[in-house]
PDB file of N, CA, C and O in Angstrom:
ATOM      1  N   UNK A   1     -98.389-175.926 -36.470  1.00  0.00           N
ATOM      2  CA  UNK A   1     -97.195-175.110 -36.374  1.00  0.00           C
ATOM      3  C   UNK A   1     -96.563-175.023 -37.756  1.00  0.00           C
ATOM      4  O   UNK A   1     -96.478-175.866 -38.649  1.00  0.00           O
ATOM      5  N   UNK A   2     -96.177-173.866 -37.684  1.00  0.00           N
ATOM      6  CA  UNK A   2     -95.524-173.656 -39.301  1.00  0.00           C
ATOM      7  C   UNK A   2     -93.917-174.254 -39.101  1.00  0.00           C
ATOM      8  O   UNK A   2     -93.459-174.867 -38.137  1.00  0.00           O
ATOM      9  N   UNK A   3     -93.148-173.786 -40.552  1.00  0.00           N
ATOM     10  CA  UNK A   3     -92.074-174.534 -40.180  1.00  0.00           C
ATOM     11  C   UNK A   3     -91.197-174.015 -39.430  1.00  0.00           C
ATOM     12  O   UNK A   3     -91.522-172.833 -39.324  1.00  0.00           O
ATOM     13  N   UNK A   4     -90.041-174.252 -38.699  1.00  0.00           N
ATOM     14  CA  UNK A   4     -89.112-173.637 -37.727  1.00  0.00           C
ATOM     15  C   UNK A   4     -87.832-173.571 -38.808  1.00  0.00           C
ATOM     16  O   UNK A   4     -87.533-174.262 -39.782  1.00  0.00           O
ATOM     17  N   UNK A   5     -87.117-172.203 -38.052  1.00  0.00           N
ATOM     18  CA  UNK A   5     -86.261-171.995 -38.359  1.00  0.00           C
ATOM     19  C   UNK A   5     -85.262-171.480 -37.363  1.00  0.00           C
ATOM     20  O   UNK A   5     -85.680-170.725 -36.485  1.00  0.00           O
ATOM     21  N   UNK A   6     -83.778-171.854 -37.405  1.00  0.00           N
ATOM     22  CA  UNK A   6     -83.209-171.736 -36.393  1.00  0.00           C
ATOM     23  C   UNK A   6     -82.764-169.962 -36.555  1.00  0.00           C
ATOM     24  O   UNK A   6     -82.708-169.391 -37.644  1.00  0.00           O
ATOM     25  N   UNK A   7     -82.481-169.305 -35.222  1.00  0.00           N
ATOM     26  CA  UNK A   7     -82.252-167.915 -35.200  1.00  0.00           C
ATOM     27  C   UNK A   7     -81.337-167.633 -34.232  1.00  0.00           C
ATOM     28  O   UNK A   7     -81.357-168.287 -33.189  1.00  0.00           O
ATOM     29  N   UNK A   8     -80.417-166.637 -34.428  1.00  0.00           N
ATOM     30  CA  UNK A   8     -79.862-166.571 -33.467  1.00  0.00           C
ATOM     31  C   UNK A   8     -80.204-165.207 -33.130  1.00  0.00           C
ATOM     32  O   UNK A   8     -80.697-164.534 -34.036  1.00  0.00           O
ATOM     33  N   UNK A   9     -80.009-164.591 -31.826  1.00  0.00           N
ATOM     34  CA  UNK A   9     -80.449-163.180 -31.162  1.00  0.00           C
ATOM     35  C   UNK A   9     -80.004-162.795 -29.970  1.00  0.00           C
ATOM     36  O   UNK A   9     -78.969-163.396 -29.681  1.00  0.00           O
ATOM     37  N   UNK A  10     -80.360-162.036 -29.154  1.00  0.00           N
ATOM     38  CA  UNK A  10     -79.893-161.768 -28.073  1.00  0.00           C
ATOM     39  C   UNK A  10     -81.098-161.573 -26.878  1.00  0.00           C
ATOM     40  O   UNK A  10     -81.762-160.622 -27.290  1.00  0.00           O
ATOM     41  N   UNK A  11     -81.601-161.971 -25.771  1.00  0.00           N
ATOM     42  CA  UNK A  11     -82.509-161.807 -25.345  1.00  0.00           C
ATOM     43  C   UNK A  11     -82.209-161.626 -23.425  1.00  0.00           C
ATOM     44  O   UNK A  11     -81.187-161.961 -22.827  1.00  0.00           O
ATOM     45  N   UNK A  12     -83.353-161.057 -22.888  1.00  0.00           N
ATOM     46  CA  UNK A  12     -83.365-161.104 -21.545  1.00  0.00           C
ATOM     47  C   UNK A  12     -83.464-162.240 -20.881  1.00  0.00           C
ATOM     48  O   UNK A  12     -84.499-162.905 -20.822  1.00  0.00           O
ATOM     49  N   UNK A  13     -82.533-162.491 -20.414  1.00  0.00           N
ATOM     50  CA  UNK A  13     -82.958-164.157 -20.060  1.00  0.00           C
ATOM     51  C   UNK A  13     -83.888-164.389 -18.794  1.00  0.00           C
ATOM     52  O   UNK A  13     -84.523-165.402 -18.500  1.00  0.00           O
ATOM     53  N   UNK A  14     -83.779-162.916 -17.984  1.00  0.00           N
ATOM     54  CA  UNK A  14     -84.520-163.228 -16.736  1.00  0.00           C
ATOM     55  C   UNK A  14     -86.402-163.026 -17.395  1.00  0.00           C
ATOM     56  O   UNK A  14     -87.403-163.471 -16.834  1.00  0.00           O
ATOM     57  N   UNK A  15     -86.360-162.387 -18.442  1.00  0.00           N
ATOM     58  CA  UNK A  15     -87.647-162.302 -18.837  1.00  0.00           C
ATOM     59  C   UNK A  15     -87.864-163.597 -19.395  1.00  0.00           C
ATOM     60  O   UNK A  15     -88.799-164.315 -19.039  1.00  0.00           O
ATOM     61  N   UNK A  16     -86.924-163.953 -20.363  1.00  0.00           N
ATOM     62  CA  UNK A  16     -87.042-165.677 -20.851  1.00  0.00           C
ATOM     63  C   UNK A  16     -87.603-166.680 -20.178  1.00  0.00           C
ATOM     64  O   UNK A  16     -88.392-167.482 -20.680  1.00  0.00           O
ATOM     65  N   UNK A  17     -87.079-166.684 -18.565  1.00  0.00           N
ATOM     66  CA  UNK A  17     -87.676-167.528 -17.640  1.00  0.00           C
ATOM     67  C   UNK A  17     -88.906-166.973 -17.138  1.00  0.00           C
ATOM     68  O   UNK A  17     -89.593-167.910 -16.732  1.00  0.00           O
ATOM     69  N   UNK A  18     -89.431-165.988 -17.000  1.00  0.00           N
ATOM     70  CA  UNK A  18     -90.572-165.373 -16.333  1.00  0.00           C
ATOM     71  C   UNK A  18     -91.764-166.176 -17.404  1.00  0.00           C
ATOM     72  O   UNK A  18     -92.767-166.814 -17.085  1.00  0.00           O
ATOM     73  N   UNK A  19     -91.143-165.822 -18.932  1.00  0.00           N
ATOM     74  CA  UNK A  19     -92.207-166.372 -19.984  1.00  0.00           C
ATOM     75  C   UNK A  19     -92.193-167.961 -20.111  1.00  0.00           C
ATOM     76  O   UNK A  19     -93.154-168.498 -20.664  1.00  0.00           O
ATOM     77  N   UNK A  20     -91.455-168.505 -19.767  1.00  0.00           N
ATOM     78  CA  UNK A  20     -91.224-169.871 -19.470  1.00  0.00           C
ATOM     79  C   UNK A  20     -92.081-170.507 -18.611  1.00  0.00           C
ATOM     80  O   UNK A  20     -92.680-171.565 -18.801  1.00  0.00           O
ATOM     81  N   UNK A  21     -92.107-169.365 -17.084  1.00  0.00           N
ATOM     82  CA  UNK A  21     -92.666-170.044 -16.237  1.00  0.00           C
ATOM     83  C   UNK A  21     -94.221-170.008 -16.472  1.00  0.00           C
ATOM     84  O   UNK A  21     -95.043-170.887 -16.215  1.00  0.00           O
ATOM     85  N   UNK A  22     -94.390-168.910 -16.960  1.00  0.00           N
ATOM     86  CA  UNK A  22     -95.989-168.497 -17.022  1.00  0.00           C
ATOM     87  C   UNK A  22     -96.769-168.973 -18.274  1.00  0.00           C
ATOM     88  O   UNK A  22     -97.998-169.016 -18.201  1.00  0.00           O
ATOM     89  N   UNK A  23     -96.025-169.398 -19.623  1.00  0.00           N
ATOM     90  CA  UNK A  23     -96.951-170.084 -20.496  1.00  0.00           C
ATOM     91  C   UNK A  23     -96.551-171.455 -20.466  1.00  0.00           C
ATOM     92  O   UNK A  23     -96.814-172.055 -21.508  1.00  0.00           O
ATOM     93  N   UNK A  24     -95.946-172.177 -19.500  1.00  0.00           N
ATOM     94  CA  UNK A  24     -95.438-173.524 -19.076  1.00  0.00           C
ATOM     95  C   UNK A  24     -95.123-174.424 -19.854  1.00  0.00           C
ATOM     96  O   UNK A  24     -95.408-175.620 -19.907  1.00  0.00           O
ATOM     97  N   UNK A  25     -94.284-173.523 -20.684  1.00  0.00           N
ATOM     98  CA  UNK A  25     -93.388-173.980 -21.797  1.00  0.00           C
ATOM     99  C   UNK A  25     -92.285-175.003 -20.999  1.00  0.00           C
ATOM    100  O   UNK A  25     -92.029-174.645 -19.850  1.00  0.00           O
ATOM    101  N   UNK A  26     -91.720-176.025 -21.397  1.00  0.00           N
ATOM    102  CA  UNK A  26     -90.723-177.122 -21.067  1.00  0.00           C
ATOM    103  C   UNK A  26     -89.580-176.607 -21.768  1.00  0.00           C
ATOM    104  O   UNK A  26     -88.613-177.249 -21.357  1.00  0.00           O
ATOM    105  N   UNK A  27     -89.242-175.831 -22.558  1.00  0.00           N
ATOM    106  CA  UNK A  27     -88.021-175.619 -23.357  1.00  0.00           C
ATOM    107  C   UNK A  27     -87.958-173.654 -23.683  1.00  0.00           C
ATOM    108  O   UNK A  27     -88.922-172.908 -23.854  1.00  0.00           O
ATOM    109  N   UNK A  28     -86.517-173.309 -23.672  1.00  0.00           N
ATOM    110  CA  UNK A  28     -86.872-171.916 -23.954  1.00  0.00           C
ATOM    111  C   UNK A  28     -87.607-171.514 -25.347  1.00  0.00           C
ATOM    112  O   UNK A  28     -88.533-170.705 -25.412  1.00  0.00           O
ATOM    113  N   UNK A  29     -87.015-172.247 -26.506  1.00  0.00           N
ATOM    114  CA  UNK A  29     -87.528-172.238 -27.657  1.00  0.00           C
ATOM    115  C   UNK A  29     -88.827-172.448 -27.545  1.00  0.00           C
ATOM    116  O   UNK A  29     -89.408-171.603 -28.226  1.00  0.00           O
ATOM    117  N   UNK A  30     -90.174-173.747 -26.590  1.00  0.00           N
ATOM    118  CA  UNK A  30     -91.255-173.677 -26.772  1.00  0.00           C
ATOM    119  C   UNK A  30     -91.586-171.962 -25.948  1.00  0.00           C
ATOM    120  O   UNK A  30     -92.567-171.227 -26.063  1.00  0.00           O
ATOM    121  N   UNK A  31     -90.837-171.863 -25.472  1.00  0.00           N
ATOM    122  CA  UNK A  31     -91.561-170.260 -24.531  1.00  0.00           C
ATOM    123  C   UNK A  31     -91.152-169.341 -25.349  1.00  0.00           C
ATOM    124  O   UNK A  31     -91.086-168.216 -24.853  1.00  0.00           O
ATOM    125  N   UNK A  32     -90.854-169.447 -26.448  1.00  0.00           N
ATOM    126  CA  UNK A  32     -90.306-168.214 -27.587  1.00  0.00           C
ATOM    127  C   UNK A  32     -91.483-168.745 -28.674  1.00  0.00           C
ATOM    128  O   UNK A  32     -92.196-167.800 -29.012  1.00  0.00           O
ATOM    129  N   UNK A  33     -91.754-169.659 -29.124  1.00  0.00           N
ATOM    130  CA  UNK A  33     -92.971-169.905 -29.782  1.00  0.00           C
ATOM    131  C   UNK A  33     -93.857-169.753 -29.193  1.00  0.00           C
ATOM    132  O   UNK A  33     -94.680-169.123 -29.857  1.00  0.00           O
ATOM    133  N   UNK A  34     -94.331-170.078 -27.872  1.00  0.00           N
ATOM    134  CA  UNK A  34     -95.809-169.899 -27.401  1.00  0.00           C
ATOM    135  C   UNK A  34     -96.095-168.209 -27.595  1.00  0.00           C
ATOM    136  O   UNK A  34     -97.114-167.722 -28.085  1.00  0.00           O
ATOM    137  N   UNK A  35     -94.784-167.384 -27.016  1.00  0.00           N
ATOM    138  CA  UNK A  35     -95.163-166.202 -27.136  1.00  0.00           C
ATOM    139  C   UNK A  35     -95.531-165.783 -27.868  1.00  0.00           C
ATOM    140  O   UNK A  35     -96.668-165.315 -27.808  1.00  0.00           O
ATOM    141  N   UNK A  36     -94.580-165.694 -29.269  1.00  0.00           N
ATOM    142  CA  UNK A  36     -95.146-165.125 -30.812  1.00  0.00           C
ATOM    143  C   UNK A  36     -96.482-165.627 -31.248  1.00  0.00           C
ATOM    144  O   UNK A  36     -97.135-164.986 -32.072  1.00  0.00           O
ATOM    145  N   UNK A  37     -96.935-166.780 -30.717  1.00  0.00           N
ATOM    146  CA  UNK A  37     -98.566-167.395 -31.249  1.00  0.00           C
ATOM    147  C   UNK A  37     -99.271-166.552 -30.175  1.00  0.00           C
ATOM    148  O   UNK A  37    -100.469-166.325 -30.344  1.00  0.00           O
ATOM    149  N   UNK A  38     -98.691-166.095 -29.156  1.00  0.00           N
ATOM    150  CA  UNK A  38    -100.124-165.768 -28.112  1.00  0.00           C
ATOM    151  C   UNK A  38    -100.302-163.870 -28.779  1.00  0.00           C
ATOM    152  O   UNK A  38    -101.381-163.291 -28.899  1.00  0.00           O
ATOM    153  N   UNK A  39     -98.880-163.254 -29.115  1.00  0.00           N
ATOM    154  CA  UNK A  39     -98.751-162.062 -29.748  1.00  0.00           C
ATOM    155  C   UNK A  39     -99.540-162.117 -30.994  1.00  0.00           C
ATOM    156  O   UNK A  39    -100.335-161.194 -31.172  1.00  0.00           O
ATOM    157  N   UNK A  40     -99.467-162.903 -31.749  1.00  0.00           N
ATOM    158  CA  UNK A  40    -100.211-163.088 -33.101  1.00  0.00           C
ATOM    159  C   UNK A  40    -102.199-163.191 -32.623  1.00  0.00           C
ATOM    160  O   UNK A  40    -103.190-162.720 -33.181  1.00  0.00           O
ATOM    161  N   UNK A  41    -102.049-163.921 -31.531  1.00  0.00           N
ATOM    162  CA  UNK A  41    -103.255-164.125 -31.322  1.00  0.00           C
ATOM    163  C   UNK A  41    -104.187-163.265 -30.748  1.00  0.00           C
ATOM    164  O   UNK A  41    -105.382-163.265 -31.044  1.00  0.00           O
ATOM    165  N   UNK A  42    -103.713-162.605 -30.014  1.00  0.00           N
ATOM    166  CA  UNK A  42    -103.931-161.203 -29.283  1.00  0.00           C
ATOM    167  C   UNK A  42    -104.288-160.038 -30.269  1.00  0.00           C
ATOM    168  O   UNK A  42    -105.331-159.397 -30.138  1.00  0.00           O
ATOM    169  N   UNK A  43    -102.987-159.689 -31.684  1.00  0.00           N
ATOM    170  CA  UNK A  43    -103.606-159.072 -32.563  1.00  0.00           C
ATOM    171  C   UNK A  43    -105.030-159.342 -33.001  1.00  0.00           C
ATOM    172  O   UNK A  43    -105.843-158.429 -33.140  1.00  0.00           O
ATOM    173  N   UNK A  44    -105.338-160.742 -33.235  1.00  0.00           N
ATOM    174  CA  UNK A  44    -106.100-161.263 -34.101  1.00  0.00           C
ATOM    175  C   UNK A  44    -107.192-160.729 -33.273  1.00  0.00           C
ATOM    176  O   UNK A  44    -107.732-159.741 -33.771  1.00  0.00           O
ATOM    177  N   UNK A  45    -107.638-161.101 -32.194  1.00  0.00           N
ATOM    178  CA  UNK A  45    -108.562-160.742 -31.344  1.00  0.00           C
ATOM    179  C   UNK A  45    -108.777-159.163 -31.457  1.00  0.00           C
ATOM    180  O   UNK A  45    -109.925-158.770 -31.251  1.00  0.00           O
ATOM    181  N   UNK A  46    -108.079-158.488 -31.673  1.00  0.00           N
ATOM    182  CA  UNK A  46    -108.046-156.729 -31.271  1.00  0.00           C
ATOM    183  C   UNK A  46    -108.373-156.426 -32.399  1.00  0.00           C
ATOM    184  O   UNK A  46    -108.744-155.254 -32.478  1.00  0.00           O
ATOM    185  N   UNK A  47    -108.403-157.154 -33.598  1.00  0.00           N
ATOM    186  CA  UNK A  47    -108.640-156.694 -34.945  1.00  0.00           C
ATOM    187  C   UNK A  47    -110.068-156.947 -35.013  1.00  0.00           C
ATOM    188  O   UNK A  47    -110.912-156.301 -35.634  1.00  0.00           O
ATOM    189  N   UNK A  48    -110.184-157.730 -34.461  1.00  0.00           N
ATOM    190  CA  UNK A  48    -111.997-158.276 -34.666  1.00  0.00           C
ATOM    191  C   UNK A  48    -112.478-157.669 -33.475  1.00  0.00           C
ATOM    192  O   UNK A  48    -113.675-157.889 -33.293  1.00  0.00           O
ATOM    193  N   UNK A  49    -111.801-156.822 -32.416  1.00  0.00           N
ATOM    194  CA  UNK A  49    -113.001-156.064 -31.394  1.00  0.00           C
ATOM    195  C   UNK A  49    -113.116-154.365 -32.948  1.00  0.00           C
ATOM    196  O   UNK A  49    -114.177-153.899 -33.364  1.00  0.00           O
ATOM    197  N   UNK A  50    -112.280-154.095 -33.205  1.00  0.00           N
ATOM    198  CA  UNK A  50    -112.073-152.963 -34.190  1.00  0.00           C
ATOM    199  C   UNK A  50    -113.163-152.931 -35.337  1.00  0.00           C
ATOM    200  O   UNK A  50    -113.706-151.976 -35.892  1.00  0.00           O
ATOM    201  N   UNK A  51    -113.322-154.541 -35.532  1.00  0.00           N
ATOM    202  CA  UNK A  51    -114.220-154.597 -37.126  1.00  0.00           C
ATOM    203  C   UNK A  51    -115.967-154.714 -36.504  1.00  0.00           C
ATOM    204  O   UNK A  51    -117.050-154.472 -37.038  1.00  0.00           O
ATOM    205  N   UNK A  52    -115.569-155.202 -35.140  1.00  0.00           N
ATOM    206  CA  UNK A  52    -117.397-154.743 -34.427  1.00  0.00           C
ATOM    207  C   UNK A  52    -117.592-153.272 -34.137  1.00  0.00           C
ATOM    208  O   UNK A  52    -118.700-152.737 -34.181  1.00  0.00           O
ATOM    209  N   UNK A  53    -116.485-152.649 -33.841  1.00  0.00           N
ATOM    210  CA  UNK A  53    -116.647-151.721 -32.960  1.00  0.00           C
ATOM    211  C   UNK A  53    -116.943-151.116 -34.442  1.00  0.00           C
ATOM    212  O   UNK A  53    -117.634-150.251 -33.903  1.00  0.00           O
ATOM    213  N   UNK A  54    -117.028-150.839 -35.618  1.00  0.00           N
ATOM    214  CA  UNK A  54    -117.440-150.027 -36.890  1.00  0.00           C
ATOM    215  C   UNK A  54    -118.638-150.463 -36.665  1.00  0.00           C
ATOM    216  O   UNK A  54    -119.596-149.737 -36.400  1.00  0.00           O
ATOM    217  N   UNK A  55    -118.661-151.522 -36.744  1.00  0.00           N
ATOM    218  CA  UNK A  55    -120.498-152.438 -37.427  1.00  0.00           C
ATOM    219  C   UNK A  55    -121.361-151.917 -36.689  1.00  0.00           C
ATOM    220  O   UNK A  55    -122.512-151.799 -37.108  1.00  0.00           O
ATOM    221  N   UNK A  56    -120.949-151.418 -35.218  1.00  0.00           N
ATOM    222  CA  UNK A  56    -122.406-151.397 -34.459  1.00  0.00           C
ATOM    223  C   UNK A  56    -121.793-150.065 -33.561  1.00  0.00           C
ATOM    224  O   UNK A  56    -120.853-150.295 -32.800  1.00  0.00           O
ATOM    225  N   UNK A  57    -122.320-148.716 -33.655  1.00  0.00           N
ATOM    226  CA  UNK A  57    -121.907-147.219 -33.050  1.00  0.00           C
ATOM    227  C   UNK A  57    -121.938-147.796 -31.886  1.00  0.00           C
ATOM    228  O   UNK A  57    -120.787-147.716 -31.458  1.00  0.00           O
ATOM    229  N   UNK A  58    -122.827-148.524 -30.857  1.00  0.00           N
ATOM    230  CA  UNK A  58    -123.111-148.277 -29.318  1.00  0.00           C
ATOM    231  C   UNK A  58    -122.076-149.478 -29.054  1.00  0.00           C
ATOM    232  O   UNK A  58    -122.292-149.872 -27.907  1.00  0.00           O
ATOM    233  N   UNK A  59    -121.214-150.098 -29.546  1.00  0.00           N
ATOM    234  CA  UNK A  59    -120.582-151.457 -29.408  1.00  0.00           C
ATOM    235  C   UNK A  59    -119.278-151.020 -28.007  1.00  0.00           C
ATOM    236  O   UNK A  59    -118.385-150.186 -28.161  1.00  0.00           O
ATOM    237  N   UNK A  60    -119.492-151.762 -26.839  1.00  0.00           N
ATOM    238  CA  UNK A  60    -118.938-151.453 -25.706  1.00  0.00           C
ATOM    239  C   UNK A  60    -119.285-150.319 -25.028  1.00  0.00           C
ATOM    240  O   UNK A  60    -118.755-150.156 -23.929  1.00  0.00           O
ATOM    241  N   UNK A  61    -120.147-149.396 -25.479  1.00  0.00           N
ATOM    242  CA  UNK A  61    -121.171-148.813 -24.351  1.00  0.00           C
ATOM    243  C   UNK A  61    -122.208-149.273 -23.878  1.00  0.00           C
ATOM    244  O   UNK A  61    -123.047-148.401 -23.649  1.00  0.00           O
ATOM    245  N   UNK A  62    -122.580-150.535 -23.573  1.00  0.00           N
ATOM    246  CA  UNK A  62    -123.534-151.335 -22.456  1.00  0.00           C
ATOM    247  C   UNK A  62    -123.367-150.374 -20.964  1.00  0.00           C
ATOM    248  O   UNK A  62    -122.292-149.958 -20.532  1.00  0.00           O
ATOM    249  N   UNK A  63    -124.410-150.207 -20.475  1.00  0.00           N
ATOM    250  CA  UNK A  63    -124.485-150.022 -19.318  1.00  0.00           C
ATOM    251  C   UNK A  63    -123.377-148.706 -19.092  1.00  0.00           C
ATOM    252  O   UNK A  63    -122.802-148.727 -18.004  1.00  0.00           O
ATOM    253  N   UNK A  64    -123.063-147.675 -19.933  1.00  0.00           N
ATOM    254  CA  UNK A  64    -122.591-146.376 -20.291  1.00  0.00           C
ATOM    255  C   UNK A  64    -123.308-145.500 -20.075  1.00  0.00           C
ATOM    256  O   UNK A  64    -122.765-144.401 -19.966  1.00  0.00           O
ATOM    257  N   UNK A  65    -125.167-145.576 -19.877  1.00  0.00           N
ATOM    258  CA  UNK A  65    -125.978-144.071 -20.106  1.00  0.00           C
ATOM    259  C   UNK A  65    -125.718-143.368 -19.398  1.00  0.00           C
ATOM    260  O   UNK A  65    -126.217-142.243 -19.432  1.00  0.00           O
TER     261      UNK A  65
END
C-alpha cells in the first residue's frame, strides 16, 4: 500500500455500505481503498486485453466462424 492521505469529500453513503458489504472491508476507509485498487486493477487488466487484442487480428473470435 502506498502512503495514505487523509481527504475530506462528500459521498453516497448508502453506496458506501453496499461497497463495504461486498469487498468485506471492516472500515469505510478500507472500502474506499479496496475500491480504488480494484478500479486501478480492472484498468490494468483492460489495458492488457487491448495490447493482445493488436498482437493477434483473430484475438476473441474463438468459436466466431
Amino acid at each position: 500500500m502506498g502512503s495514505l492521505k487523509r481527504k475530506s469529500f462528500l459521498i453516497d453513503d448508502r453506496a458506501l455500505k453496499k461497497a463495504k458489504r461486498i469487498l468485506g472491508a471492516k472500515t469505510e476507509s478500507d472500502a474506499v481503498r479496496r475500491a480504488l485498487s480494484f478500479v486501478a486493477f480492472r484498468k490494468e487488466v483492460m489495458r492488457g486485453y487491448d495490447r493482445a487484442a493488436g498482437k493477434f487480428a483473430d484475438f476473441g473470435a474463438v468459436g466466431r466462424e
